[in-house]
N, CA, C and O atoms as a GROMACS GRO file, in nm:
protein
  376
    1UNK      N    1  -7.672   3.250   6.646
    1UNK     CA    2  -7.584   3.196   6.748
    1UNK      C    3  -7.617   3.049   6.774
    1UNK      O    4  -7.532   2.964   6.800
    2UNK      N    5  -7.742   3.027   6.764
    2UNK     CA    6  -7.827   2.866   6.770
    2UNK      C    7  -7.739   2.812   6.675
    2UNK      O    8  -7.630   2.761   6.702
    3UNK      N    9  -7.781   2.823   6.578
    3UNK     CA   10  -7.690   2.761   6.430
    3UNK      C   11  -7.579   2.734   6.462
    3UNK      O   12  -7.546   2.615   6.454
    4UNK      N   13  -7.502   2.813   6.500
    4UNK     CA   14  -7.308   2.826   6.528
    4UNK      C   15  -7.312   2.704   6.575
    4UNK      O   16  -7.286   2.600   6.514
    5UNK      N   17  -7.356   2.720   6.718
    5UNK     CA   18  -7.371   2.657   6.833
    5UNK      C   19  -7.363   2.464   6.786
    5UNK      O   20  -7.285   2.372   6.812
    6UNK      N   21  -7.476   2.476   6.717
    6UNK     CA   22  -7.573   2.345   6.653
    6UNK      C   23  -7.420   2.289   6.548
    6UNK      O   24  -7.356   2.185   6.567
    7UNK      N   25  -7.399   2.370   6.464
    7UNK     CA   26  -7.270   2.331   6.401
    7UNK      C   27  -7.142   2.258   6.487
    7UNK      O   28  -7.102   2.141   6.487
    8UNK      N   29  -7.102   2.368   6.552
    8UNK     CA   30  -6.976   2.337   6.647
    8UNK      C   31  -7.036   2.155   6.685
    8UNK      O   32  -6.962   2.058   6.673
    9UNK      N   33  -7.161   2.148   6.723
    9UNK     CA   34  -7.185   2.000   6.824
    9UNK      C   35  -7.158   1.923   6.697
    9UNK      O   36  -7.050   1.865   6.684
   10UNK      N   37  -7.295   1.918   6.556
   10UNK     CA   38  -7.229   1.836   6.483
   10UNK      C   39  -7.074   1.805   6.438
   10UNK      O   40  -7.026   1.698   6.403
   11UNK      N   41  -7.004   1.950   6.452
   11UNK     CA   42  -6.816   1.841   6.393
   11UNK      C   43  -6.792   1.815   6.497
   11UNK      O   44  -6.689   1.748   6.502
   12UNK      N   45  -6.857   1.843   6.637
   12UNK     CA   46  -6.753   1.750   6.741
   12UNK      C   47  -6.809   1.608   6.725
   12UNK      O   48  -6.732   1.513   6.717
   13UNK      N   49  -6.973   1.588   6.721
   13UNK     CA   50  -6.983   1.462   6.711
   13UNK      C   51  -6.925   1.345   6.625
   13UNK      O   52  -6.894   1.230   6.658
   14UNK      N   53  -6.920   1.406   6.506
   14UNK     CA   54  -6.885   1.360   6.375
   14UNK      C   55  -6.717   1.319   6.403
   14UNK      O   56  -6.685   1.202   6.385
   15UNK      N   57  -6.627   1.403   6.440
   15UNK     CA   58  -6.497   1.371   6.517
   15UNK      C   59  -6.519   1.274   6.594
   15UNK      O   60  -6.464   1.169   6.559
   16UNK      N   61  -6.591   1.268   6.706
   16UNK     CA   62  -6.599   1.167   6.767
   16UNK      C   63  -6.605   1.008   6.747
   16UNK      O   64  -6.529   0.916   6.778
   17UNK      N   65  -6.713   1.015   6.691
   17UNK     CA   66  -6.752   0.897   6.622
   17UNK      C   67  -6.641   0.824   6.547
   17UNK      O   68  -6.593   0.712   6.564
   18UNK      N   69  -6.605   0.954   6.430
   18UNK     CA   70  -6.478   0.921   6.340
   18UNK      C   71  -6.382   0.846   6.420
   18UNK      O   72  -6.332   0.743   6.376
   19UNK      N   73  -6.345   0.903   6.566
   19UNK     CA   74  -6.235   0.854   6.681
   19UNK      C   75  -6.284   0.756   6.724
   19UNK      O   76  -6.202   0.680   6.774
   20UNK      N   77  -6.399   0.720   6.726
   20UNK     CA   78  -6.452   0.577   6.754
   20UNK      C   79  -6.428   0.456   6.671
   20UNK      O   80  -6.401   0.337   6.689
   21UNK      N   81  -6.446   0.526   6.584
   21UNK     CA   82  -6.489   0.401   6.432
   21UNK      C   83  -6.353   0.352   6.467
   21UNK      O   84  -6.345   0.234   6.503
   22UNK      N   85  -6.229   0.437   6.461
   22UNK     CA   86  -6.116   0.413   6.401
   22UNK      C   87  -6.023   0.351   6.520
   22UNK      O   88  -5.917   0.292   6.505
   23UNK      N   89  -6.083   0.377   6.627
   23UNK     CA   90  -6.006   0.329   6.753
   23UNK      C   91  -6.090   0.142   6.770
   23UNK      O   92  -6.042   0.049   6.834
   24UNK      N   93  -6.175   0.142   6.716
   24UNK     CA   94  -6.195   0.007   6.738
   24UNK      C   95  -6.182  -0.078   6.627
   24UNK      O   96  -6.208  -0.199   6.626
   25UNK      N   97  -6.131   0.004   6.515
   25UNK     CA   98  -6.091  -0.082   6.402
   25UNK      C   99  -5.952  -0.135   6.448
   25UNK      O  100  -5.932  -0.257   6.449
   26UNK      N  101  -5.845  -0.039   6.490
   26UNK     CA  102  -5.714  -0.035   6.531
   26UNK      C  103  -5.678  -0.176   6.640
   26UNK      O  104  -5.578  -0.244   6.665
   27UNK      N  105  -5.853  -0.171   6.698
   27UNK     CA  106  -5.882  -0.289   6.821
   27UNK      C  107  -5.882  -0.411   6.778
   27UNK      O  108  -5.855  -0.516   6.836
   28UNK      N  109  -5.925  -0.383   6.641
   28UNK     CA  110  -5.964  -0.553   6.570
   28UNK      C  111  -5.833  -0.588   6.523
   28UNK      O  112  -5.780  -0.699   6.525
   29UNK      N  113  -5.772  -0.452   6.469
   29UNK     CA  114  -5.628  -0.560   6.406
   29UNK      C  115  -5.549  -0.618   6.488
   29UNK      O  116  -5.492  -0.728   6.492
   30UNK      N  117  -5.558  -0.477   6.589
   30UNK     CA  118  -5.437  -0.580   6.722
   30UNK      C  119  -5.490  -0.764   6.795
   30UNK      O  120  -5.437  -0.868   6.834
   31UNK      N  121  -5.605  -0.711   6.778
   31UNK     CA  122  -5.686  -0.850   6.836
   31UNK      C  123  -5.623  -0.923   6.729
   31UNK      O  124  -5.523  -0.976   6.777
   32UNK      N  125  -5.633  -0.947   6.624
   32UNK     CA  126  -5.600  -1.057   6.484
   32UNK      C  127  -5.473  -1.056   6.472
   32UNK      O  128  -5.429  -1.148   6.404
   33UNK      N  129  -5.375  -0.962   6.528
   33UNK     CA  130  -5.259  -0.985   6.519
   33UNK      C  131  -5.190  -1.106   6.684
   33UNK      O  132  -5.097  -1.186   6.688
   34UNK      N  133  -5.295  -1.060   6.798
   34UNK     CA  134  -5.200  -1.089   6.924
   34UNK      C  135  -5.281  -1.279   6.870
   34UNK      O  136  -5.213  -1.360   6.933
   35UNK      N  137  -5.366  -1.342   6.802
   35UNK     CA  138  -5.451  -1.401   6.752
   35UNK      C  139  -5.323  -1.504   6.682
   35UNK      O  140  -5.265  -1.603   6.728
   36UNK      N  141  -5.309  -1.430   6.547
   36UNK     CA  142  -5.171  -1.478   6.502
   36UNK      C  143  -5.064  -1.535   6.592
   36UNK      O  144  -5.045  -1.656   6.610
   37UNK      N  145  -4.983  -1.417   6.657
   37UNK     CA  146  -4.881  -1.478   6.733
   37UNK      C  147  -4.884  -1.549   6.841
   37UNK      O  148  -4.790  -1.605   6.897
   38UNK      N  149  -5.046  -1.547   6.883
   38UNK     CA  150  -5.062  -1.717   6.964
   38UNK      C  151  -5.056  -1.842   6.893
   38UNK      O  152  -5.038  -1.939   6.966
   39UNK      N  153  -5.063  -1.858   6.800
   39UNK     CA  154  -5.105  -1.939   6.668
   39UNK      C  155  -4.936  -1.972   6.690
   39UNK      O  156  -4.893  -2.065   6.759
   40UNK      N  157  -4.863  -1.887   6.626
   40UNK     CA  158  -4.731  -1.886   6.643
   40UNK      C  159  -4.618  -2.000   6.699
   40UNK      O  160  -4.538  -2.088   6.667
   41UNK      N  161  -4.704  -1.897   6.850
   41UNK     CA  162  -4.607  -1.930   6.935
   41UNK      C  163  -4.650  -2.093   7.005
   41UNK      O  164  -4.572  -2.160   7.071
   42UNK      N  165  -4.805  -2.137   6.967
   42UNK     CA  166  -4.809  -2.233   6.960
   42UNK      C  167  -4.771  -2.376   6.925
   42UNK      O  168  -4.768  -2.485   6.983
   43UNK      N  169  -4.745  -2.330   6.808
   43UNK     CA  170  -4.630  -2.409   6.699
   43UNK      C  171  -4.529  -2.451   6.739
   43UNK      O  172  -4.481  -2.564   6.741
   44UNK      N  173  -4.487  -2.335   6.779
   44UNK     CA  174  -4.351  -2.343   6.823
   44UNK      C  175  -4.322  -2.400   6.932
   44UNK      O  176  -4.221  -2.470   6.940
   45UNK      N  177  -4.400  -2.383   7.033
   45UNK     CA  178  -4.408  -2.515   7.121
   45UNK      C  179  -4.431  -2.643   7.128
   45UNK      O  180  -4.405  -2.719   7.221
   46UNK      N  181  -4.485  -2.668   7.018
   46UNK     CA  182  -4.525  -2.834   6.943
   46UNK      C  183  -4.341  -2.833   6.901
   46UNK      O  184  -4.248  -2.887   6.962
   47UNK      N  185  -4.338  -2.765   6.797
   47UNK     CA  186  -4.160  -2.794   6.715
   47UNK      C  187  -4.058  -2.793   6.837
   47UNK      O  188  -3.963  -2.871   6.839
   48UNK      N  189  -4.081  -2.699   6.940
   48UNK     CA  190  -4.011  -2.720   7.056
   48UNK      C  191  -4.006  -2.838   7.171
   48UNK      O  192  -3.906  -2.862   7.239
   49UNK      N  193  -4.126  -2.904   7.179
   49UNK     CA  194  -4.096  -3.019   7.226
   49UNK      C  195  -4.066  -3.126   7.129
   49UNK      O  196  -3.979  -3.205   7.166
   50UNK      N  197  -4.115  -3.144   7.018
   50UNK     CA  198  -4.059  -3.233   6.902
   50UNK      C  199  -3.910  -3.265   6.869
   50UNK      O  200  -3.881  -3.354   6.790
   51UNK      N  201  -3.793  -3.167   6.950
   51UNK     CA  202  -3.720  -3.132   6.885
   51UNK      C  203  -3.650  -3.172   7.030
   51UNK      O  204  -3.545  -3.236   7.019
   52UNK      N  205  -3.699  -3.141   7.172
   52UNK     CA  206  -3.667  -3.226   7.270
   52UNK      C  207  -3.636  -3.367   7.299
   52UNK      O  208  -3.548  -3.420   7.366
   53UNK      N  209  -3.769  -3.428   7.204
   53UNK     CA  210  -3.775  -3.545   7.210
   53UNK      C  211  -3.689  -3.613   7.117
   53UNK      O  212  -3.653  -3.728   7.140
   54UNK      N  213  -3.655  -3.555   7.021
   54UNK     CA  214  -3.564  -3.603   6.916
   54UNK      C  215  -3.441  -3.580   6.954
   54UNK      O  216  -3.355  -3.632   6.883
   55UNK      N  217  -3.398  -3.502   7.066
   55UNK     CA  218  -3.248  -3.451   7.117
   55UNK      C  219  -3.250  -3.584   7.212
   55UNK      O  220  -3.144  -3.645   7.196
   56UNK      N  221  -3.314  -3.632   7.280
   56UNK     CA  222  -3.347  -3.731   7.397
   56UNK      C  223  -3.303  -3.854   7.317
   56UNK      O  224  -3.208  -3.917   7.364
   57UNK      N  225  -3.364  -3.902   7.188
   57UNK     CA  226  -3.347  -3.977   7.116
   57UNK      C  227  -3.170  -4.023   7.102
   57UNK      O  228  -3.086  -4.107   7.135
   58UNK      N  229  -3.188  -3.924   7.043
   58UNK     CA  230  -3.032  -3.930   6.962
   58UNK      C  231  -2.918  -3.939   7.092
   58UNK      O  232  -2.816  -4.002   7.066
   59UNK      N  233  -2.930  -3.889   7.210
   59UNK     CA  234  -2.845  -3.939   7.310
   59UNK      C  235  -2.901  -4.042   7.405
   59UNK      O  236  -2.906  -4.023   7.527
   60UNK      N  237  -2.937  -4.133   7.355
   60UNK     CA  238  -2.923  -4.246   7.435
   60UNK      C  239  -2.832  -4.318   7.471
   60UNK      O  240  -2.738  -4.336   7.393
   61UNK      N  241  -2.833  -4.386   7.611
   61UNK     CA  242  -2.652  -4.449   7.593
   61UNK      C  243  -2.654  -4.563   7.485
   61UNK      O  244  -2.565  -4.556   7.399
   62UNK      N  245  -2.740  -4.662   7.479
   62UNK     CA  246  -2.750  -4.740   7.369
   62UNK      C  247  -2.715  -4.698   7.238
   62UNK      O  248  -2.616  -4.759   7.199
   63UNK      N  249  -2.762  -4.612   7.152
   63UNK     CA  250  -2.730  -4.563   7.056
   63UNK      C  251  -2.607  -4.456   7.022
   63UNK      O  252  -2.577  -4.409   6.912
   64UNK      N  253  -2.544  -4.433   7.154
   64UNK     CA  254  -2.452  -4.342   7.187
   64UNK      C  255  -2.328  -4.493   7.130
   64UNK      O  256  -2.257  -4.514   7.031
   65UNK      N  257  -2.358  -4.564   7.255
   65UNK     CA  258  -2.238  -4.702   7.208
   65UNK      C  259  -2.267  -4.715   7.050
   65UNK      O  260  -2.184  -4.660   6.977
   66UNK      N  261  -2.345  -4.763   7.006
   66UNK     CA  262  -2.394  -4.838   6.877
   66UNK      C  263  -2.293  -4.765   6.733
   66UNK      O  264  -2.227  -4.824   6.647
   67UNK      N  265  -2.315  -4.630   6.754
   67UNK     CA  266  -2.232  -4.517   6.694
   67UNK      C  267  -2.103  -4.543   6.715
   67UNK      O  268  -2.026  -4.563   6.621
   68UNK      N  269  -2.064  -4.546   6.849
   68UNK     CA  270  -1.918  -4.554   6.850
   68UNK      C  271  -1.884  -4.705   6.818
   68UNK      O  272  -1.769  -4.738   6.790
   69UNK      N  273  -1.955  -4.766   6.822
   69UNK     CA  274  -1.894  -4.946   6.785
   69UNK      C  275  -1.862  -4.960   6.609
   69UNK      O  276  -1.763  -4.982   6.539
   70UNK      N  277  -2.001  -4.934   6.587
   70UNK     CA  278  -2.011  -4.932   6.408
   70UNK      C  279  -1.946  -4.828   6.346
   70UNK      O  280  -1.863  -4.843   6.256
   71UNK      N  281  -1.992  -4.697   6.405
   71UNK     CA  282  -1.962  -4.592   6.275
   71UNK      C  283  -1.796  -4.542   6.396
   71UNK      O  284  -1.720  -4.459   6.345
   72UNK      N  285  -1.780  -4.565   6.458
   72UNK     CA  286  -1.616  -4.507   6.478
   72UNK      C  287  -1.476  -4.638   6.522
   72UNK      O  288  -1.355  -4.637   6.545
   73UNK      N  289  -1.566  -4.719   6.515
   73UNK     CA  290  -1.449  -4.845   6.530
   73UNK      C  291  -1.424  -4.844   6.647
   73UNK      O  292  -1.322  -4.911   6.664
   74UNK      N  293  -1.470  -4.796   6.760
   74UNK     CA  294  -1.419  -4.802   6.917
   74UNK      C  295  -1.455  -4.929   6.964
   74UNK      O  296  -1.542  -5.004   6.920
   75UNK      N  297  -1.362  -4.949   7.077
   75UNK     CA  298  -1.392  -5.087   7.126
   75UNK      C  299  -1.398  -5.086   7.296
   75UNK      O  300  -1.358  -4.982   7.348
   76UNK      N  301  -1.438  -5.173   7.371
   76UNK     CA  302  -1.411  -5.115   7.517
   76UNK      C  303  -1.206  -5.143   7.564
   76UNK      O  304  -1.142  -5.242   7.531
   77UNK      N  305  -1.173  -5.069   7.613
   77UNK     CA  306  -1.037  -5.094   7.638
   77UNK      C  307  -1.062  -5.266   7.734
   77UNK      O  308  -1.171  -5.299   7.781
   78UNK      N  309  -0.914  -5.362   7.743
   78UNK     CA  310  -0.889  -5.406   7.804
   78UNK      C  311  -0.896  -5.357   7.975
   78UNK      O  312  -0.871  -5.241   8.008
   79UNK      N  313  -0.941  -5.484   8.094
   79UNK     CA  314  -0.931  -5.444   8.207
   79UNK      C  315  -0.821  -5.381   8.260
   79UNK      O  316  -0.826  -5.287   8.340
   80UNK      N  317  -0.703  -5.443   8.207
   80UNK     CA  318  -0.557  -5.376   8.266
   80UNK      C  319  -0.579  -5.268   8.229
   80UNK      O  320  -0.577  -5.194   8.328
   81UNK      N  321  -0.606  -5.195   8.108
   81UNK     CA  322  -0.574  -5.068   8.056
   81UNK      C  323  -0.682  -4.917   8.125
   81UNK      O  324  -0.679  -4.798   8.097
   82UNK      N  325  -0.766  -4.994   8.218
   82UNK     CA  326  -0.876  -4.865   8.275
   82UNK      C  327  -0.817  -4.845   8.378
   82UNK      O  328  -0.771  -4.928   8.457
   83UNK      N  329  -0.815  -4.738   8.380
   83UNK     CA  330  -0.773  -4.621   8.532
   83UNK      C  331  -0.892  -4.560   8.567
   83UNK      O  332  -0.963  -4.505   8.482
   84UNK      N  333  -0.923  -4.564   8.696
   84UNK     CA  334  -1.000  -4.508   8.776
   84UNK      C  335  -0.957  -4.347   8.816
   84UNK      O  336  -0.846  -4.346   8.871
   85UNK      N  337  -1.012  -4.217   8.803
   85UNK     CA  338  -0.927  -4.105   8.842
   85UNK      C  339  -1.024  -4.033   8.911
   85UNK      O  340  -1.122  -3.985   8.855
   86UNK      N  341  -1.002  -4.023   9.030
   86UNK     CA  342  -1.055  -3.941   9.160
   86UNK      C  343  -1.065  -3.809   9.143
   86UNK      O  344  -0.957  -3.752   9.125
   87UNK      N  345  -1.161  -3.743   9.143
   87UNK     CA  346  -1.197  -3.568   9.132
   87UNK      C  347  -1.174  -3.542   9.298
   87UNK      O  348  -1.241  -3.600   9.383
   88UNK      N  349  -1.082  -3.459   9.325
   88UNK     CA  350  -1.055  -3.369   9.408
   88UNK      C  351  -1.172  -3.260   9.445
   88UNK      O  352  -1.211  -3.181   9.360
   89UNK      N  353  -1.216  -3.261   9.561
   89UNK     CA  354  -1.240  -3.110   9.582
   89UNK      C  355  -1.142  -2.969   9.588
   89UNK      O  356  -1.049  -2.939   9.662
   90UNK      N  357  -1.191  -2.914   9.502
   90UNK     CA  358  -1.084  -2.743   9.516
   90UNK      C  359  -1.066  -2.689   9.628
   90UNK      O  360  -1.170  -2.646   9.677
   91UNK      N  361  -0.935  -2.669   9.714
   91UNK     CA  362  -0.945  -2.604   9.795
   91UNK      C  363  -0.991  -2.443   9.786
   91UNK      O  364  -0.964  -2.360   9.699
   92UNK      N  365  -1.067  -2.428   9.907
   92UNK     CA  366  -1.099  -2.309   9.909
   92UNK      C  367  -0.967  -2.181   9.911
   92UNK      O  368  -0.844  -2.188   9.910
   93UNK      N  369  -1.047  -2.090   9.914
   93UNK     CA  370  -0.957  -1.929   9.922
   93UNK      C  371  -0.945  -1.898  10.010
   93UNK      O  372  -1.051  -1.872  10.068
   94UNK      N  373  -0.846  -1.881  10.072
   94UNK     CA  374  -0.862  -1.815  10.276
   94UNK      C  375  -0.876  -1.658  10.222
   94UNK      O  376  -0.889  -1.566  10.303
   0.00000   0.00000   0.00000
């Protein structure tokens, strides 16, 4: 009955352990993976402001005119020809 007994403990230990080994291996990958997608998402916040700053760029009013002078032939209208046009507030809904 000693023996039995003595058996039964070694496969539980041996299970155990096994559930150990393997639960903290499972620990390391997730660690190396959440590892990675900080890495990631790091990046991507560098390319994400890079990509701000280059949107900022490209609409400047200076270079906004410069475009329309050179590359579309626009010109400023004559004074007679500008109209001023007043935005209304919407009346409300009774």
């Amino acid at each position: 009955m000693t023996n039995r007994f003595a058996f039964i403990l070694l496969i539980m230990l041996i299970a155990s352990a096994l559930g150990a080994i393997s639960s903290q291996h499972k620990a390391r990958k997730l660690y190396l993976e959440l590892q990675q997608e900080l890495s990631t998402a790091k990046q991507l916040d560098v390319e994400w402001g890079q990509l701000r700053l280059e949107q900022g760029t490209w609409a400047t009013h200076s270079r906004v005119e410069r475009v329309a002078k050179r590359e579309l032939k626009m010109t400023l209208p004559l004074a007679g020809r500008i109209e001023v046009v007043q935005l209304s507030r919407p009346e409300t809904v009774r």
